[in-house]
C-alpha positions in Angstrom: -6.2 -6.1 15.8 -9.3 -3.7 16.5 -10.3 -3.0 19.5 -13.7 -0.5 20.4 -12.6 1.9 22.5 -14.6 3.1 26.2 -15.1 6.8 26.6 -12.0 9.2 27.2 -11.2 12.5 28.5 -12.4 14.6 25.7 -9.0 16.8 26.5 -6.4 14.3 26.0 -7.3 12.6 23.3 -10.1 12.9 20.6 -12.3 10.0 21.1 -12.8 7.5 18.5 -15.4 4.4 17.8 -12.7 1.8 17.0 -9.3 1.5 16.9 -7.6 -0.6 14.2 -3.6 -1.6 14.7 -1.6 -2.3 11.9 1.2 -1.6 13.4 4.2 -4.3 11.9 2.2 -4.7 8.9 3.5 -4.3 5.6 1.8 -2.1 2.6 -0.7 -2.8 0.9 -2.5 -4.7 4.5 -2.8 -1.6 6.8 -5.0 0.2 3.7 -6.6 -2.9 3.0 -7.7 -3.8 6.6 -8.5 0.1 7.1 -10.7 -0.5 4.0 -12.2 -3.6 5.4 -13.0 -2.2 8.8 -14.6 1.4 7.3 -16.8 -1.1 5.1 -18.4 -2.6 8.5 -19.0 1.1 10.2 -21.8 3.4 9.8 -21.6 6.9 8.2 -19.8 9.5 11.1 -18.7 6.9 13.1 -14.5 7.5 13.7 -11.2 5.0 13.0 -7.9 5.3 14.3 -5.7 3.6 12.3 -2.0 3.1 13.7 0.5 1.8 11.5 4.2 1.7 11.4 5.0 1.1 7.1 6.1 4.2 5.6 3.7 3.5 3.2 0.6 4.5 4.9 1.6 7.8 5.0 1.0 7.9 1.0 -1.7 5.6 0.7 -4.2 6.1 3.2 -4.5 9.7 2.5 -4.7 8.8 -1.3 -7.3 6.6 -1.1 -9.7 8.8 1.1 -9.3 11.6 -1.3 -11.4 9.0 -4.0 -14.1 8.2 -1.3 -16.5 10.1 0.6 -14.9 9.4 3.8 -12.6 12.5 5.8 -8.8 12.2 7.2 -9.7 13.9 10.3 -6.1 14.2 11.0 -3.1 12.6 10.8 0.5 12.5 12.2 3.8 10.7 13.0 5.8 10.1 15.7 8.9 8.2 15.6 8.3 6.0 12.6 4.4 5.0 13.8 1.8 7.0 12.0 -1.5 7.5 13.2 -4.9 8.6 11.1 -8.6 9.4 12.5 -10.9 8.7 9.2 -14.7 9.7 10.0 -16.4 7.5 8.1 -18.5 9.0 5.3 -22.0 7.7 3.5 -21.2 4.3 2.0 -23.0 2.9 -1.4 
């Protein structure tokens, strides 16, 4: 599911263009819809991509490494992970 996201309170949470859940969803889907939905943004726009397979811990950071778009950060909280990509120039 993606969802845009209205403005937020700078302080509580870093604000993001959209916000993609994959939570349930096993590997390889939550890369391959985080690659889906990076393909339709523009360069410096932001995804959060929540996700709850284990694997997405390994691939998501693997793959960005290969592309020109940045893990802004990433963490994990009891068994959901969470990554902000900013979305880099696309060819």
């Amino acid at each position: 599911m993606v969802t845009r996201q209205p403005q937020r309170d700078c302080q509580k949470q870093p604000m993001v263009d959209i916000t993609l859940d994959a939570t349930g969803l096993r590997c390889p889907m939550p890369l391959l819809k985080a690659k889906l939905q990076i393909g339709a943004m523009t360069a410096g726009q932001e995804l959060e991509v929540l996700a709850t397979d284990a694997g997405s811990a390994r691939d998501i950071p693997a793959w960005l490494a290969h592309t020109g778009h940045e893990l802004v950060s990433s963490d994990e909280e009891q068994g959901r992970f969470r990554f902000i990509i900013r979305v880099g120039d696309q060819e």
